[in-house]
VEXDREN-2710 file (C-alpha; in Angstrom, 1 decimal):
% VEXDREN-2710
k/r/px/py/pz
1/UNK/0.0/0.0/0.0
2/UNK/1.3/3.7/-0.7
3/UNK/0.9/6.6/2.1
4/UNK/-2.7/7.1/0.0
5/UNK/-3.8/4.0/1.0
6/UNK/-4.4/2.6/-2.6
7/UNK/-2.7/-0.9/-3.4
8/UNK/-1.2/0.0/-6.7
9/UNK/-0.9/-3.8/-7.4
10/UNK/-5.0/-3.8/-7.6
11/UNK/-4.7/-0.6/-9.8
12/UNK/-2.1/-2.2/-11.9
13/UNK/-4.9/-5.6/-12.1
14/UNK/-7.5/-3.1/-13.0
15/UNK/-5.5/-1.9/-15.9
16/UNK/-4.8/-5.1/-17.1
17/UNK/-8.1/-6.8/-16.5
18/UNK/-11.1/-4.4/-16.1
19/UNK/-13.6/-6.7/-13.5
20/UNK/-10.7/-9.6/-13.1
21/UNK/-12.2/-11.7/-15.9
22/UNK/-8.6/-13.1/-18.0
23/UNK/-6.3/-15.6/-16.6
24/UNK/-2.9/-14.5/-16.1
25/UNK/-1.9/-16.5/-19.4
26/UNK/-4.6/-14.4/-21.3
27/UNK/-3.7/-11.3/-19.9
28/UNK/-0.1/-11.9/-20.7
29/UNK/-0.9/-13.3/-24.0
30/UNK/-3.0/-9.9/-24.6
31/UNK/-0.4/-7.3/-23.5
32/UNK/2.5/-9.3/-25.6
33/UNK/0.2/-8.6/-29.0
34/UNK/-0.4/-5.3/-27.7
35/UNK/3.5/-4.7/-27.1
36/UNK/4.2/-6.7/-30.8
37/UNK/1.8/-4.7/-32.5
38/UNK/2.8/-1.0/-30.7
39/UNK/6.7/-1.9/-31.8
40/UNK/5.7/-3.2/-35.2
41/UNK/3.8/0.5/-36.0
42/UNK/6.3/2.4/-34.7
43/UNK/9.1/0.6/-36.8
44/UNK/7.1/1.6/-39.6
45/UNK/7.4/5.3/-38.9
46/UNK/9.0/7.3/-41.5
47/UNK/11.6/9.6/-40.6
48/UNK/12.1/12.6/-42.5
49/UNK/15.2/13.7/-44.3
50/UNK/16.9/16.5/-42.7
51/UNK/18.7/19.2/-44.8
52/UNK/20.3/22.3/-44.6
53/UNK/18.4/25.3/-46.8
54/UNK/20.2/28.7/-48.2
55/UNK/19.8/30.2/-44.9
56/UNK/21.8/27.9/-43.2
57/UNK/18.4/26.4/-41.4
58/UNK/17.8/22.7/-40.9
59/UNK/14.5/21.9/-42.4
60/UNK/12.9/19.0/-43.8
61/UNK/13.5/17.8/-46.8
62/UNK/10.2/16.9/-48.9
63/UNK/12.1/15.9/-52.1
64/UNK/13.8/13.3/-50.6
65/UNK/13.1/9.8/-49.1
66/UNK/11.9/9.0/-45.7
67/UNK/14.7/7.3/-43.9
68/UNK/13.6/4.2/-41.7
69/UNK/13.3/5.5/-38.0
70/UNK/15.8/4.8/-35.1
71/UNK/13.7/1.6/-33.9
72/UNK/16.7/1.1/-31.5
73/UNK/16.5/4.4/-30.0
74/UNK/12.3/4.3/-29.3
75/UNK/12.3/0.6/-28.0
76/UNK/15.3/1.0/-25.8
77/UNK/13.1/4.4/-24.3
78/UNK/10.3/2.7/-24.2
79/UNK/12.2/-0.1/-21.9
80/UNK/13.5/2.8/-19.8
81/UNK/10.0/4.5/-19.6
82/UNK/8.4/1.7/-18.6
83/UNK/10.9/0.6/-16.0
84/UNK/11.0/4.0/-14.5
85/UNK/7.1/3.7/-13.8
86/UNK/7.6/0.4/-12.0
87/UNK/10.2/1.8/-9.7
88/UNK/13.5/1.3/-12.1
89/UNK/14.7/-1.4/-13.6
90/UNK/15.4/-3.9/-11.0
91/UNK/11.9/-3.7/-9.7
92/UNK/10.6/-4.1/-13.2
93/UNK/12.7/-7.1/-13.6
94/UNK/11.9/-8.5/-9.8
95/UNK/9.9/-11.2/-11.8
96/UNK/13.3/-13.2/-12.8
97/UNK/15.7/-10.6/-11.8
98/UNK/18.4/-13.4/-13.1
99/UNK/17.3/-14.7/-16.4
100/UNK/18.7/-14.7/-19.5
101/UNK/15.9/-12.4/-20.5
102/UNK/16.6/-10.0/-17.8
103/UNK/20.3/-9.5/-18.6
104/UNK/19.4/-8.3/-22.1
105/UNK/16.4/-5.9/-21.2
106/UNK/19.1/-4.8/-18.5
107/UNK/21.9/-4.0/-20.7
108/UNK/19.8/-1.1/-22.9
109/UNK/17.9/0.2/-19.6
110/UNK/20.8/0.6/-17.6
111/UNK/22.4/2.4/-21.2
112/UNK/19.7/4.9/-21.7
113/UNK/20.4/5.8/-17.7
114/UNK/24.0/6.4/-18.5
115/UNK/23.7/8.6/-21.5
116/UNK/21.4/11.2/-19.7
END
């Protein structure tokens, strides 16, 4: 329980499972497709090309190509972000702290932390 008396485990449930009805397979099985699916339409967003006018201004470049986006950079903030509402990324990865799993989502949290 927090000092405002709410159990943000219930809240969390809530989220999850409005009115409890899922398993815990179904609700995981749910929030991977959601997580899939987010990832997969951001990959897809184009990123403009950048170039420098007469003026000397960086402006966007309509003429030219959409570059593919820095997946790398929005998935590892997306870790970090997500970790940071759970109380950092040990707490996030409290679950199985030592898998093989949890070493790799470690190693781009714990990078995005050190580039700040």
């Amino acid at each position: 329980m927090s000092d405002t008396g709410t159990d943000h485990a219930d809240t969390d449930r809530e989220e999850t499972d409005p009115g409890g009805r899922l398993s815990y397979r179904d609700a995981y099985e749910a929030r991977l497709q959601e997580a899939i699916s987010a990832l997969t339409a951001a990959a897809r967003i184009p990123r403009p090309r950048i170039t420098q006018n007469e003026a000397g201004e960086w402006v966007e470049d309509d003429q030219a190509p959409a570059e593919q986006m820095d997946w790398a950079e929005l998935v590892t903030l997306a870790l970090a972000g997500a970790a940071a509402n759970l109380g950092g990324i040990e707490a996030a990865l409290g679950g199985r702290s030592g898998s093989w799993e949890a070493e790799g989502v470690r190693q781009p949290a714990l990078l995005h932390r050190r580039s700040r």
